[in-house]
C-alpha positions in Angstrom: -40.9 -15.1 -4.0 -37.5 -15.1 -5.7 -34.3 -14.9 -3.7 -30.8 -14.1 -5.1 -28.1 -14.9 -3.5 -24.9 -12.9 -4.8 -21.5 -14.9 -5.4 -18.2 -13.3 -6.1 -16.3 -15.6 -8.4 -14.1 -17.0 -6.2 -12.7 -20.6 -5.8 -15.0 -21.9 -2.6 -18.0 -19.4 -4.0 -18.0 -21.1 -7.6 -17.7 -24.7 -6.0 -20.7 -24.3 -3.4 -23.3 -23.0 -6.6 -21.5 -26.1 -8.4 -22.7 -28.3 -5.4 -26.0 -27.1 -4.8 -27.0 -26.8 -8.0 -29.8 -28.7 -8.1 -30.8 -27.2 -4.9 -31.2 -24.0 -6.1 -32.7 -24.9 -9.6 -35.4 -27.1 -7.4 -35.9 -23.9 -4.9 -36.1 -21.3 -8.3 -33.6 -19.8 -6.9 -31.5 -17.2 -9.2 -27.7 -16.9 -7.9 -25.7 -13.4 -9.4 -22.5 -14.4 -10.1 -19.8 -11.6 -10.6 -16.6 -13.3 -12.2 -13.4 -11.8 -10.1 -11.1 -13.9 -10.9 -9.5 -14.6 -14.6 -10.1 -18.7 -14.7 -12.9 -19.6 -17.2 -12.4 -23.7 -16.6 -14.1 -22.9 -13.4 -16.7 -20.4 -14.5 -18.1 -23.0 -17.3 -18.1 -25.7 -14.9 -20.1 -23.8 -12.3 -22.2 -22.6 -14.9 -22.5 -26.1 -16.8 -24.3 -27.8 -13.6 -26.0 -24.7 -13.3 -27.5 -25.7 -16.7 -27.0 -29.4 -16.6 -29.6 -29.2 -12.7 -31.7 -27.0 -15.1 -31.0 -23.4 -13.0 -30.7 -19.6 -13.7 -27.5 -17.7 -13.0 -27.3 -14.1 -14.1 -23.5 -13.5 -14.9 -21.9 -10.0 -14.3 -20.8 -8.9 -17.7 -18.8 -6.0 -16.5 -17.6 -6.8 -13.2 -16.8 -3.9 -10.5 -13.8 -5.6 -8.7 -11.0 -8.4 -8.5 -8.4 -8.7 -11.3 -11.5 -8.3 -13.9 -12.4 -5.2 -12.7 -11.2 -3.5 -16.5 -13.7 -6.1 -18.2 -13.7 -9.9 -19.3 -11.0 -11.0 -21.7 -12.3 -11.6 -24.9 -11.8 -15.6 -24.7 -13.6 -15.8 -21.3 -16.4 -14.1 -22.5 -16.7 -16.2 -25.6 -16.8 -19.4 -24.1 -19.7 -18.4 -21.1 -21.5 -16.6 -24.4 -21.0 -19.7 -26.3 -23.0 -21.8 -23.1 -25.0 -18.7 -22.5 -26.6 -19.0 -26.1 -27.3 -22.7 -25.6 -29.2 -22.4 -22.8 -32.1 -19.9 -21.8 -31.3 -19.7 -18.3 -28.2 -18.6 -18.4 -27.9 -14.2 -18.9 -25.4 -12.1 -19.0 -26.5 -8.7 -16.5 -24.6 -5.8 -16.9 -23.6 -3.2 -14.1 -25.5 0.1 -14.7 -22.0 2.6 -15.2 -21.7 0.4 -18.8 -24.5 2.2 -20.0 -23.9 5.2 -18.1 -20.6 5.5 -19.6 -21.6 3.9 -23.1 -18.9 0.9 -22.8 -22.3 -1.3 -22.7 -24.1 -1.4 -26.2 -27.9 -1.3 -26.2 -29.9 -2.8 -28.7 -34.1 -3.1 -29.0 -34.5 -5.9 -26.1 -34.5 -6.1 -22.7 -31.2 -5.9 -20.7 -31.1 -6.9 -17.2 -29.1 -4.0 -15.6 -27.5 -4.5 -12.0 -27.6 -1.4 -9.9 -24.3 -1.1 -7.7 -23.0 2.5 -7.5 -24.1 5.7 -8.1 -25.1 6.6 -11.7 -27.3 9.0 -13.4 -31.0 7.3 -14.2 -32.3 9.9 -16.5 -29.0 9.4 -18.6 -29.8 5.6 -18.5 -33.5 6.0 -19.6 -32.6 8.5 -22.8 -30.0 5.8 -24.2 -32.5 2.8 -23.4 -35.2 4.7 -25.6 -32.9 5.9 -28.1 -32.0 2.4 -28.8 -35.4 1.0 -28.2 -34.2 -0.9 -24.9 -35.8 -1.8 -22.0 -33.9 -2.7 -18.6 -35.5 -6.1 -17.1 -35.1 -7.1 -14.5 -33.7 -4.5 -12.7 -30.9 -5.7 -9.7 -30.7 -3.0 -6.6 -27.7 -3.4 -4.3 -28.9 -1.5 -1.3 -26.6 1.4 -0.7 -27.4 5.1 -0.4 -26.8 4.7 -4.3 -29.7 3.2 -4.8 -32.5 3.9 -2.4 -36.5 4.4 -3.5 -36.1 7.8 -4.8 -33.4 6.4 -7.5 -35.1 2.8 -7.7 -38.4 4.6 -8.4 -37.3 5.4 -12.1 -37.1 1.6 -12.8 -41.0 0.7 -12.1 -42.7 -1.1 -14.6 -40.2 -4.1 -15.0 -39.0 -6.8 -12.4 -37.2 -5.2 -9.8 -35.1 -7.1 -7.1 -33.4 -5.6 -4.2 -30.1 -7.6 -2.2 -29.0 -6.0 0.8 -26.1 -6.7 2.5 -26.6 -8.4 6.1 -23.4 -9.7 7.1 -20.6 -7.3 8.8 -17.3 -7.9 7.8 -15.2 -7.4 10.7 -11.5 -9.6 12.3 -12.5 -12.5 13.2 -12.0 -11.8 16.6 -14.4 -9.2 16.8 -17.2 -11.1 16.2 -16.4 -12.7 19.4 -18.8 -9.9 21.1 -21.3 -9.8 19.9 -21.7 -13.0 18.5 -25.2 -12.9 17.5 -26.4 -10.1 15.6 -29.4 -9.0 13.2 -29.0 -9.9 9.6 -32.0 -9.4 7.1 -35.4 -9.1 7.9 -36.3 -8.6 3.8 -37.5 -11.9 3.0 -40.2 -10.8 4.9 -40.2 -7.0 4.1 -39.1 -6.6 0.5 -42.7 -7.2 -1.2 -43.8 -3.7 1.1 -40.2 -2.1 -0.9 -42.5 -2.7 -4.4 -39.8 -5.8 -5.0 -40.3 -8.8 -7.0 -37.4 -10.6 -5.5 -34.8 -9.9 -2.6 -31.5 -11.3 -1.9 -27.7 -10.9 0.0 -24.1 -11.7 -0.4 -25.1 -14.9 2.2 -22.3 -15.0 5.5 -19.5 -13.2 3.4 -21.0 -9.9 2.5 -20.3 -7.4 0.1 -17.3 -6.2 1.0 -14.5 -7.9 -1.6 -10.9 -9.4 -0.8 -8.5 -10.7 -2.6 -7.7 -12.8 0.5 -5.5 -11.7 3.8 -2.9 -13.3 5.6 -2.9 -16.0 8.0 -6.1 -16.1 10.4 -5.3 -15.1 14.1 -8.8 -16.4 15.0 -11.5 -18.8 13.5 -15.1 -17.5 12.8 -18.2 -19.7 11.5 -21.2 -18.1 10.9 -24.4 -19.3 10.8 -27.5 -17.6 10.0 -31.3 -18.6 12.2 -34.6 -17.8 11.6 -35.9 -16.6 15.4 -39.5 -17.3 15.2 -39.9 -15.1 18.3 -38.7 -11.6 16.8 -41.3 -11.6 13.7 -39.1 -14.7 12.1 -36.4 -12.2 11.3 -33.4 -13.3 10.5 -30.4 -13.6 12.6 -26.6 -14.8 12.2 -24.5 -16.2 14.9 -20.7 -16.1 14.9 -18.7 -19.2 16.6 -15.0 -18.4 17.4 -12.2 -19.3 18.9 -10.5 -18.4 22.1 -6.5 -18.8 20.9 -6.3 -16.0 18.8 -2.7 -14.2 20.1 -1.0 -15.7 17.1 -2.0 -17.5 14.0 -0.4 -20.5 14.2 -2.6 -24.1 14.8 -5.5 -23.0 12.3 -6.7 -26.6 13.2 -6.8 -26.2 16.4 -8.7 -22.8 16.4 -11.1 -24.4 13.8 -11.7 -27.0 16.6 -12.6 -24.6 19.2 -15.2 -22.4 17.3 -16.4 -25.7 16.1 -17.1 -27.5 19.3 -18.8 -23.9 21.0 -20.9 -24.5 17.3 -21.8 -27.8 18.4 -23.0 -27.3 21.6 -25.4 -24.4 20.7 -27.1 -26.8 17.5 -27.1 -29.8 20.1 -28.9 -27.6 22.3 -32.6 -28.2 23.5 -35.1 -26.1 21.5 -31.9 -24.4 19.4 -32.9 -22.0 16.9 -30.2 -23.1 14.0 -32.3 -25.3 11.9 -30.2 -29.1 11.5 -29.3 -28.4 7.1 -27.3 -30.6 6.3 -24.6 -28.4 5.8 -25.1 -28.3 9.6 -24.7 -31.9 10.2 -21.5 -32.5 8.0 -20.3 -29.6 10.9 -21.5 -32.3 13.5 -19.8 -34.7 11.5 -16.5 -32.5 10.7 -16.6 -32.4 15.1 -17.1 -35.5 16.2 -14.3 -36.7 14.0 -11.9 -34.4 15.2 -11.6 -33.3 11.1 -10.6 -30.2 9.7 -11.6 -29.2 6.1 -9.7 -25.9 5.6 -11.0 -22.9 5.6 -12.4 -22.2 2.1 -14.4 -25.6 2.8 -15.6 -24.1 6.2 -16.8 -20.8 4.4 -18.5 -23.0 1.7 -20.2 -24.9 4.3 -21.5 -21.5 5.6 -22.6 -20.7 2.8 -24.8 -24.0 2.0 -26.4 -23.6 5.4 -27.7 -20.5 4.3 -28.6 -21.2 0.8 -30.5 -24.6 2.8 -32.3 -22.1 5.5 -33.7 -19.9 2.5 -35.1 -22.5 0.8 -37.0 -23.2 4.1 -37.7 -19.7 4.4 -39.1 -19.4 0.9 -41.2 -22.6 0.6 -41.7 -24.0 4.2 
């Protein structure tokens, strides 16, 4: 089983594949990681412990949104080809329109393709045999883009699917309800003909530059409920002052301490990661992190649950 979590290159998303590197290299986990924003420093370092932990990453070559959306600058795609070429487990995976469109050069090897809007397969397979390509793997987002009548034309090379199980609402909506279904495909995506699954973890695929001050506070934390076919589930803890957004502290504090209570509960289904316990820790201290470090920590929980999921 191979799971691929999906990272848009932002601060906190670059920092928490930085600091679980070698969690993910020891789980053979894969990350996609789409660079959205134009800072390289950060990109190499990410990538460097990436290498340095002895991980993959598959880098989006042609990303579809953020201020990189018209394609890398030259200089920050030299410097993650230069690492790239150093190090096997590094690749470059380009977004299916580049070859659609022709802005993506093919040459005789294989070219792992990321499949994230609509595009026109048969116009994909005449350039890759024209040019004695081949796409592998093969990187499915799960829209109505890409469903088994288009991901059919791709059989015969690695295919992995990542579908989207986290709603992006206000964070005062997820007050009700605040626990709701979010993947059953690491159980499902073998039956899909898939060599590999994965998701855009608790921030989900919808993309943001960032908003204005919060009025409310949301954590989200994803279970495993061995008692509904040990599908996957996410809970959302939030607070109750939402009316304005001032004391983000405070707000943090109340969606933290309903978050404690549920993990402290007898027989609760949250599994203790240790993400979970620096929560516990981040509680009893009365501490708050800011909320980039609270998304991060999300984000690790899940990453921590998976590799439970994936090896037991």
């Amino acid at each position: 089983m191979s799971y691929h979590p999906y990272f848009r290159g932002k601060q906190y998303e670059l920092i928490c594949v930085k600091e679980n590197a070698e969690l993910l290299a020891r789980a053979g986990f894969c990350p996609v990681i789409e660079p959205v924003k134009n800072d390289a420093g950060s990109m190499l370092r990410c990538l460097s412990e990436v290498k340095d932990k002895g991980g993959r990453a598959y880098i989006v070559a042609n990303p579809g949104c953020g201020m990189l959306k018209g394609g890398l600058p030259e200089d920050f795609m030299g410097s993650i080809s230069a690492l790239i070429s150093n190090y096997e487990g590094l690749s470059w995976i380009y977004r299916a329109q580049g070859v659609e469109d022709q802005s993506v050069e093919l040459s005789a090897a294989k070219l792992p393709l990321l499949h994230d809007r609509s595009t026109d397969a048969s116009i994909m397979r005449a350039r890759a045999e024209a040019a004695g390509a081949s796409f592998d793997p093969n990187v499915f987002v799960d829209t109505k883009d890409s469903g088994p009548l288009y991901r059919r034309n791709f059989r015969g090379a690695d295919r992995i699917l990542i579908r989207d199980g986290f709603r992006k609402k206000k964070n005062s909506d997820y007050l009700d309800p605040n626990i709701e279904h979010f993947s059953d495909l690491h159980i499902t995506y073998q039956d899909d003909g898939m060599q590999g699954f994965g998701d855009f973890l608790t921030v989900g695929d919808e993309y943001s530059e960032g908003g204005g001050p919060a009025y409310a506070v949301a954590i989200h934390l994803t279970f495993v409920d061995e008692d509904n076919d040990s599908s996957m589930f996410i809970r959302h803890f939030v607070s109750d002052s939402n009316l304005t957004p001032a004391d983000p502290a405070g707000k943090f504090s109340e969606a933290l301490g309903k978050l404690a209570k549920a993990v402290r509960k007898v027989n609760s289904k949250i599994m203790k990661t240790k993400a979970v316990l620096e929560f516990l820790d981040l509680h009893d201290r009365g501490h708050y992190p800011g909320l980039g470090y609270v998304k991060k920590l999300s984000m690790q929980h899940h990453i921590e649950l998976m590799m439970d999921v994936v090896h037991g």
